[in-house]
N, C-alpha and C positions, 0 to 999 in steps of 0.2 A: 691292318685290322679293319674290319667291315664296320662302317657306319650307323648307327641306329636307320630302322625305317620308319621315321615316325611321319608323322601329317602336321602336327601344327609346329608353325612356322615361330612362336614365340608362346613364353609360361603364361602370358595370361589367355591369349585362344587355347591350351591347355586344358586350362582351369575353366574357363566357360566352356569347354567342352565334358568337363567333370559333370558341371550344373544342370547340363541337356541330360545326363542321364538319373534315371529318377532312384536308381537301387546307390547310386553312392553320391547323390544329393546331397552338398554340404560337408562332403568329407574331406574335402581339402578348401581351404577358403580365405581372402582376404583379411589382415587383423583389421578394424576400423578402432581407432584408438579414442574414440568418444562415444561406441556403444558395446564393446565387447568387455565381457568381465576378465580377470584377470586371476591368478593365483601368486603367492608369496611362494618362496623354497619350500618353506615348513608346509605349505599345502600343497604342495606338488610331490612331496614325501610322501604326506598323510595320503593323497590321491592314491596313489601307486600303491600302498600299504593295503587299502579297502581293496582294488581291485584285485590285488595277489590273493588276502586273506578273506578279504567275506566276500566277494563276489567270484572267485576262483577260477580268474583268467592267471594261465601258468605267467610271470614274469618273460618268460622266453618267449609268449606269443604278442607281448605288447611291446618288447621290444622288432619283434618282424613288422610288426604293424607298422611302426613310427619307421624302421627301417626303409621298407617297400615303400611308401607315400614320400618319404624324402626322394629315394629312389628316380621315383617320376619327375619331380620337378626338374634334380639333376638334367635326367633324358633328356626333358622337353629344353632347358636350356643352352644344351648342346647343340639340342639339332638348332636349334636358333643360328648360333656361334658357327654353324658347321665344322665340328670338333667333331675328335675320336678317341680321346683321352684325358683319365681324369686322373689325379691324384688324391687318395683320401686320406688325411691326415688324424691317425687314430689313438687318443691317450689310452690308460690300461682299466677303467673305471667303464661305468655302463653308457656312457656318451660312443664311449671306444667301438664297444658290441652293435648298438646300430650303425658305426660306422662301417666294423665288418656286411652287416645284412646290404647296406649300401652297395658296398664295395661287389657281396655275393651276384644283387640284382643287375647291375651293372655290367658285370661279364655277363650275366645272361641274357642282358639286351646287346651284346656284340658289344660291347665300348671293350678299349683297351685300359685296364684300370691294374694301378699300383699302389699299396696300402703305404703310407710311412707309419712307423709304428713306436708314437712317443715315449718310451721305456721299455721296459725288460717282461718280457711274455710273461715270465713267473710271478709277477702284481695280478694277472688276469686273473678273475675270478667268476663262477656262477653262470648266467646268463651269458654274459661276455664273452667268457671261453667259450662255451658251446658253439657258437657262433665266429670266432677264431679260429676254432677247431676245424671248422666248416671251410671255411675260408683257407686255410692252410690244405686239409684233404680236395680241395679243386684247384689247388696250384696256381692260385692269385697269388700275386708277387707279391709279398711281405719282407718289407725292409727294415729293421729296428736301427732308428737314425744313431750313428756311431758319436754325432755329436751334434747336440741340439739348433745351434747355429750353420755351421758351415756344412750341414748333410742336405740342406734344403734345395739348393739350388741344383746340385747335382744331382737330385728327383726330380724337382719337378717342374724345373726349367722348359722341359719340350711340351706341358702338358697345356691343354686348351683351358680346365675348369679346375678348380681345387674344391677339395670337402675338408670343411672343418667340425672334427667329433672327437678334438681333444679333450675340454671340461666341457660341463654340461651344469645344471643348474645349483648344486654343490658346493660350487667353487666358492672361496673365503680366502678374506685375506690378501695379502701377495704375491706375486707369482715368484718360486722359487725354482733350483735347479734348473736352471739354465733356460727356464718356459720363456721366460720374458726374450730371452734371445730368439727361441725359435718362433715365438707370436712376430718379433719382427721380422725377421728373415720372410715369414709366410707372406705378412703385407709388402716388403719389399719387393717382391717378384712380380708383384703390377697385376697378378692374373684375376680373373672374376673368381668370387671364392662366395659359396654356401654353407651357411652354419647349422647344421646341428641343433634344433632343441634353444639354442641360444650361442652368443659370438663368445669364444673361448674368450676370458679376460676380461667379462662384464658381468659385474655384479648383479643378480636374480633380481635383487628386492629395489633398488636402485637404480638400476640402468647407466650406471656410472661404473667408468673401466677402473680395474683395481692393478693399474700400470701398463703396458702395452695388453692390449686386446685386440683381438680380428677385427678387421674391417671389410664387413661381408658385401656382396648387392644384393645378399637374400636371403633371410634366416628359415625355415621351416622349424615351428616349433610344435608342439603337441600336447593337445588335448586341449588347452587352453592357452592364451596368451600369459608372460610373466609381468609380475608388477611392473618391472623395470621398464618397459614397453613403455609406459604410459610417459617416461622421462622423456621429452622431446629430444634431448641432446642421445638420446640412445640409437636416434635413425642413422646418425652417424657409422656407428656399427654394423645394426642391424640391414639396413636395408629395406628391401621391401619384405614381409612379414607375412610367412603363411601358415595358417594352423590348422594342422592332420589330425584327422580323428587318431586312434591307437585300435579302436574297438571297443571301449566304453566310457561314456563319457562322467565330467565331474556332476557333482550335484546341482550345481546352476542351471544343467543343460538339460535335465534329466527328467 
């Protein structure tokens, strides 16, 4: 599999290279955690609600948006790594669906990429599907792990980077059905791994893991940072912290 051809050598010449250009100035960016405001789940709900319904961006373009811009960072840290393969690990909820546009942009920068797909296709719904759908009619490998624990390693043992776009900011409670197994297995295979929106297993409003959680070097989350952020003990998880426009921003920014 052919290598990305990219230029910068590491995400953050990346990202300052985002900044040299002036039409998408600020669209991907460091979180600073002593000047950037932040959103709770319920406003990051409500966010998403304005935008579908009174501002009348379809759902399915804010998910490509946050898709594509994770996308990049992936790229750029690969070529870092000098990697050729990523695995993206995809729950069936809308964390899942930007994983698919991930996974889409990815073959189409040359990476060789393999979806794990944490449950049963028939959960997908909405957005998600669309973008599954997509992902399935280009004949990216989609694997539905037969078993949450012990499928892990025999995915994604060869790969260079992992995507984690199992939950996303939603998550409550416990992990059940066997997640907790596969959150660890994931951290167990030592690989660098990229979260999604937020580290699967860490509570939105808190930044406190609600049992095993991902332990990312790099979260890209969107539109705004999550409360949970502000929790020092959350860099833990997180990593280092980037936040991707979507295409419209919340009212703080606005």
């Amino acid at each position: 599999m052919v290598t990305p051809n990219l230029k910068y050598s590491t995400t953050n010449q990346f990202i300052d290279a985002l900044h040299g250009r002036s039409i998408i100035d600020n669209m991907i960016r460091k979180f600073d955690r002593q000047t950037d405001f932040v959103l709770t789940g319920r406003q990051v709900r409500d966010f998403d609600s304005w935008a579908i319904n009174t501002a009348g961006v379809p759902g399915v373009v804010l998910m490509e948006n946050a898709g594509r811009s994770c996308a990049e960072i992936v790229i750029a840290e690969l070529k870092k790594r000098k990697g050729s393969k990523v695995c993206v690990f995809c729950g069936t909820g809308n964390n899942g669906g930007d994983g698919f546009v991930i996974a889409r942009h990815l073959k189409n920068a040359g990476v060789e990429v393999i979806v794990g797909l944490c449950g049963p296709g028939s959960k997908i719904k909405g957005d998600a599907l669309v973008n599954y759908k997509i992902a399935s009619d280009m004949k990216i490998a989609i694997e539905q792990l037969a078993d949450m624990g012990n499928s892990v390693k025999a995915l994604a043992e060869d790969c260079d980077l992992i995507v984690d776009a199992i939950f996303g900011t939603g998550l409550t409670g416990s992990l059940t059905d066997g997640f907790d197994k596969l959150i660890d297995a994931i951290n167990s295979l030592n690989k660098p791994i990229i979260a999604v929106d937020i580290p699967s297993g860490i509570d939105c409003d808190t930044g406190e893991p609600l049992g095993p959680a991902i332990k990312a070097m790099a979260t890209v989350t969107f539109a705004a940072a999550k409360k949970g952020f502000q929790n020092p003990r959350s860099a833990e998880y997180t990593g280092d912290i980037y936040i991707a426009s979507i295409g419209i921003e919340p009212k703080e920014k606005r």
